[in-house]
TIPAMAR-318849 format. One record per residue: residue in one letter; x, y, z of N, C-alpha, C in turn. Coordinates in nm, 3 decimals, padded with zeros to 5 digits. Atoms other than C-alpha are relative to their C-alpha. Example, Ala and Ser with C-alpha at 12.3 -4.5 7.8 and 13.67 -1.06 7.14 Angstrom:
<sites>
{'A', {00.089, -00.119, 00.000}, {01.230, -00.450, 00.780}, {00.090, 00.120, 00.000}}
{'S', {-00.082, -00.119, -00.006}, {01.367, -00.106, 00.714}, {-00.077, 00.109, 00.073}}
</sites>
This chain:
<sites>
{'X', {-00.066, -00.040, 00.122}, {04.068, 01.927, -01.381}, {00.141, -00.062, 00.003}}
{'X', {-00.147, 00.082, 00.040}, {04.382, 01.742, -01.507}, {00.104, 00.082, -00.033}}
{'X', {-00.136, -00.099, 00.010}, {04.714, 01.886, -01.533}, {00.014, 00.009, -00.145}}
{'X', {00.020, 00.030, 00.147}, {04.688, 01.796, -01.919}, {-00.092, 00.150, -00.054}}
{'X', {00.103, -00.096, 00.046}, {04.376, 02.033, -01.931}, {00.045, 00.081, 00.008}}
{'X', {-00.022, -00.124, -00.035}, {04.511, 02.309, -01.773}, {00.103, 00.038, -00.062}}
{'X', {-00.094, -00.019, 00.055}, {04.803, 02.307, -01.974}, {-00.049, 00.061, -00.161}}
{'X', {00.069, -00.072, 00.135}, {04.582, 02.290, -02.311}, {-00.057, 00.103, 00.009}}
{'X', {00.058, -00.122, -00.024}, {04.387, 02.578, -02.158}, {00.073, 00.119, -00.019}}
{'X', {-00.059, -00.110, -00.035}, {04.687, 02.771, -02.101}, {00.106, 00.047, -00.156}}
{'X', {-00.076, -00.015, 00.159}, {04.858, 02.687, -02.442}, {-00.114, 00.072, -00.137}}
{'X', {00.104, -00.035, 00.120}, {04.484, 02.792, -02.626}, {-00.052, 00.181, 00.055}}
{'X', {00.020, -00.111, -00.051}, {04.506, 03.113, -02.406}, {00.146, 00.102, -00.028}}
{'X', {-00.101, -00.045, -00.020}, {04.851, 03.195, -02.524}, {00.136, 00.043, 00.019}}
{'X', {-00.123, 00.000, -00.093}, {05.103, 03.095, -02.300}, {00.110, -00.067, -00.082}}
{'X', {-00.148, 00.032, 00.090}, {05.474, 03.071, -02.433}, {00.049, -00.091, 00.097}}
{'X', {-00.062, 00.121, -00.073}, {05.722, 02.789, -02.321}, {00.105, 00.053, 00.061}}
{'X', {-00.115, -00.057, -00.070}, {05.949, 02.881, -02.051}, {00.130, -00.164, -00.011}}
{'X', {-00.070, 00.147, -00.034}, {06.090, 02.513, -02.059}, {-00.057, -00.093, -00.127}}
{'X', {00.069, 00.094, 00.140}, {06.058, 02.272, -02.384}, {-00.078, -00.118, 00.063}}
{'X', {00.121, 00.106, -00.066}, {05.770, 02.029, -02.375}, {-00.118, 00.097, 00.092}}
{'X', {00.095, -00.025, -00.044}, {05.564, 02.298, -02.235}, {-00.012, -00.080, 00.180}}
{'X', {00.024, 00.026, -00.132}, {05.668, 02.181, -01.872}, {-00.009, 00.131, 00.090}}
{'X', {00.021, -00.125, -00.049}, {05.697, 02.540, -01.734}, {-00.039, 00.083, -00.131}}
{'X', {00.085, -00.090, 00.053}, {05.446, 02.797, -01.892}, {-00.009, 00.142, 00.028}}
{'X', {00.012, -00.110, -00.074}, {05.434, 03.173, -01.872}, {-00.129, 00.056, -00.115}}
{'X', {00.101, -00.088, 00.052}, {05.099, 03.394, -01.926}, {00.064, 00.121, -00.018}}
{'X', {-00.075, -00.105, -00.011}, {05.231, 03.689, -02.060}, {-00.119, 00.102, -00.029}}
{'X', {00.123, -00.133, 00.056}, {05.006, 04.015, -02.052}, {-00.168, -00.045, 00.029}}
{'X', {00.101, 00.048, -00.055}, {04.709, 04.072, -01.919}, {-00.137, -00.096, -00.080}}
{'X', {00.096, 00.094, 00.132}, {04.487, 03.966, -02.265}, {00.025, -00.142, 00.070}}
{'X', {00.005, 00.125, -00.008}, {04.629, 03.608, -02.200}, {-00.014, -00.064, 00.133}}
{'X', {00.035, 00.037, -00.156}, {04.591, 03.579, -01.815}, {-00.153, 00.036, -00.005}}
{'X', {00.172, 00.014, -00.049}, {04.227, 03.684, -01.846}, {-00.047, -00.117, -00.113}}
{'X', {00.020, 00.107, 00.031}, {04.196, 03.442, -02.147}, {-00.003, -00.129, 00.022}}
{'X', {-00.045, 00.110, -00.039}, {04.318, 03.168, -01.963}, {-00.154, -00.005, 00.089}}
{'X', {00.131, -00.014, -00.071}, {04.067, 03.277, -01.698}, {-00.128, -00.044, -00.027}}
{'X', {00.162, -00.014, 00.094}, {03.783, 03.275, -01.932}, {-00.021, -00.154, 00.023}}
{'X', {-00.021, 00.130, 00.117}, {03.870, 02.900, -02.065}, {-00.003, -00.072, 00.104}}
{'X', {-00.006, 00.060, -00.112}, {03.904, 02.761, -01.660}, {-00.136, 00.013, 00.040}}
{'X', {00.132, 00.006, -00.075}, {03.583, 02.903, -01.543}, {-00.091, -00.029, -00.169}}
{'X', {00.123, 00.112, 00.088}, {03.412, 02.744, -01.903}, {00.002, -00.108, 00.024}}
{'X', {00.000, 00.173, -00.047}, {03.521, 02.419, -01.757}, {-00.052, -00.025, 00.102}}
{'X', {00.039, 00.012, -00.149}, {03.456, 02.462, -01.422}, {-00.218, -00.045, -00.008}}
{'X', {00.186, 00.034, 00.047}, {03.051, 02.543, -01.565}, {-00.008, -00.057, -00.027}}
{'X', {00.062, 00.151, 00.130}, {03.044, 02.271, -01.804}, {00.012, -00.127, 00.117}}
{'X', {-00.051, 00.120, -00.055}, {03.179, 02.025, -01.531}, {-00.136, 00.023, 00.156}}
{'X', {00.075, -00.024, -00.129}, {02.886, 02.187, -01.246}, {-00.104, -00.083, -00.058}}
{'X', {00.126, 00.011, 00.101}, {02.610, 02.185, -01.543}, {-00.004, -00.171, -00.042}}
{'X', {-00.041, 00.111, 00.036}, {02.720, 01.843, -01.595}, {-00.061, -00.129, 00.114}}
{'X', {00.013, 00.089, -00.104}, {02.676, 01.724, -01.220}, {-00.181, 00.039, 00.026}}
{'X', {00.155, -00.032, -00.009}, {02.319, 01.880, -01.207}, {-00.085, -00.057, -00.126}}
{'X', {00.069, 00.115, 00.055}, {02.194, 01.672, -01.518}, {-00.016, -00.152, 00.059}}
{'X', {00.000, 00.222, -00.041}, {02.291, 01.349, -01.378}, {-00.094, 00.021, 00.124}}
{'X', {00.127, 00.010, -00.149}, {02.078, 01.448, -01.042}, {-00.143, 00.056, -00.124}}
{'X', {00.139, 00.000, 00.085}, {01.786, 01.570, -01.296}, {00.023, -00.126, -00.046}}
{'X', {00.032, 00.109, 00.064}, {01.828, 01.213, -01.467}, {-00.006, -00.094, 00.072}}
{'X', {00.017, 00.110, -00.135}, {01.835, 01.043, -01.127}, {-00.181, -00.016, -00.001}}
{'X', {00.150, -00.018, -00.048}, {01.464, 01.198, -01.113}, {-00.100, -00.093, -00.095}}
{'X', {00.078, 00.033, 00.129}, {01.147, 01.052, -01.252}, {-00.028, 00.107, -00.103}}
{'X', {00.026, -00.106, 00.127}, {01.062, 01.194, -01.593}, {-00.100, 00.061, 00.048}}
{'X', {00.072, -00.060, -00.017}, {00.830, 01.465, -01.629}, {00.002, 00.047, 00.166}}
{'X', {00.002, 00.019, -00.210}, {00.903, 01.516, -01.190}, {00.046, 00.180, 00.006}}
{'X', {-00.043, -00.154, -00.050}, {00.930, 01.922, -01.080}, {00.120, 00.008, 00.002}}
{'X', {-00.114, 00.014, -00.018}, {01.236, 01.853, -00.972}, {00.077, -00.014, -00.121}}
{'X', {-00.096, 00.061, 00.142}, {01.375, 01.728, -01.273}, {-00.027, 00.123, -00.104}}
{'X', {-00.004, -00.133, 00.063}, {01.260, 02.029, -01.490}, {00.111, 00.107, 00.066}}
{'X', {-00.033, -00.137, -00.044}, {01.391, 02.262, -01.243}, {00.194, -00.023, -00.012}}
{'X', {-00.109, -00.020, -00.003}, {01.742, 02.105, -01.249}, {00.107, -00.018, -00.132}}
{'X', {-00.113, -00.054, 00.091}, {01.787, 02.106, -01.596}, {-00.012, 00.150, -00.074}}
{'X', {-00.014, -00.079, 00.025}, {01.675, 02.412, -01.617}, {00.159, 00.077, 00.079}}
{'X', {-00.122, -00.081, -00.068}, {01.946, 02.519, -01.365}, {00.118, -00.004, -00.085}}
{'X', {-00.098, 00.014, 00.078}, {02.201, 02.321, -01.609}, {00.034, 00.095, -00.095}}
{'X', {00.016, -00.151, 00.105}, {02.077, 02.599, -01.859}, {00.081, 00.088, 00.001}}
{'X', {-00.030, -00.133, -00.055}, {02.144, 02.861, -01.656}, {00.118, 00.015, 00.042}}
{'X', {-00.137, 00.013, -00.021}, {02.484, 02.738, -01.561}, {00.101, 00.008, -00.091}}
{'X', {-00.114, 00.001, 00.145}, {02.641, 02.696, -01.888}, {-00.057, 00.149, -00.076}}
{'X', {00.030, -00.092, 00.045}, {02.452, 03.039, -01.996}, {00.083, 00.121, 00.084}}
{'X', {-00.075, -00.055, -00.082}, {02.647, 03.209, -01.734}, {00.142, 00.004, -00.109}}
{'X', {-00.127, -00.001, 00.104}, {02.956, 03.217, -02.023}, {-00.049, 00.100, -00.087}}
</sites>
């Protein structure tokens, strides 16, 4: 995750500018510290669910394997 991201995460969760330009950030209250939360671990899934397609698309088509790991992708981004 990029310092960029985590910044948009924390600005779409909230966070006021302790410093102009948004170089120091404060979460204020717990609403926006668990929002932030929320919006890190949707990236974190999207970026797992992400690495487990590309190994299902490594596989041959139609291959057990390859069902089972995009089903997992499923189940990873359903986890939100």
């Amino acid at each position: 995750m990029t310092d960029e991201q985590i910044i948009e995460m924390a600005k779409q969760a909230g966070a006021i500018p302790i410093h102009k330009d948004f170089e120091q950030l404060a979460l204020i209250g717990t609403e926006n510290v668990k929002a932030f939360a929320k919006l890190v671990a949707q990236h974190e899934r999207e970026a797992c669910a992400k690495i487990v397609e590309l190994n299902a698309d490594a596989c041959r088509s139609d291959n057990v394997a390859q069902m089972i790991l995009y089903s997992n992708a499923v189940a990873i981004r359903a986890r939100g």
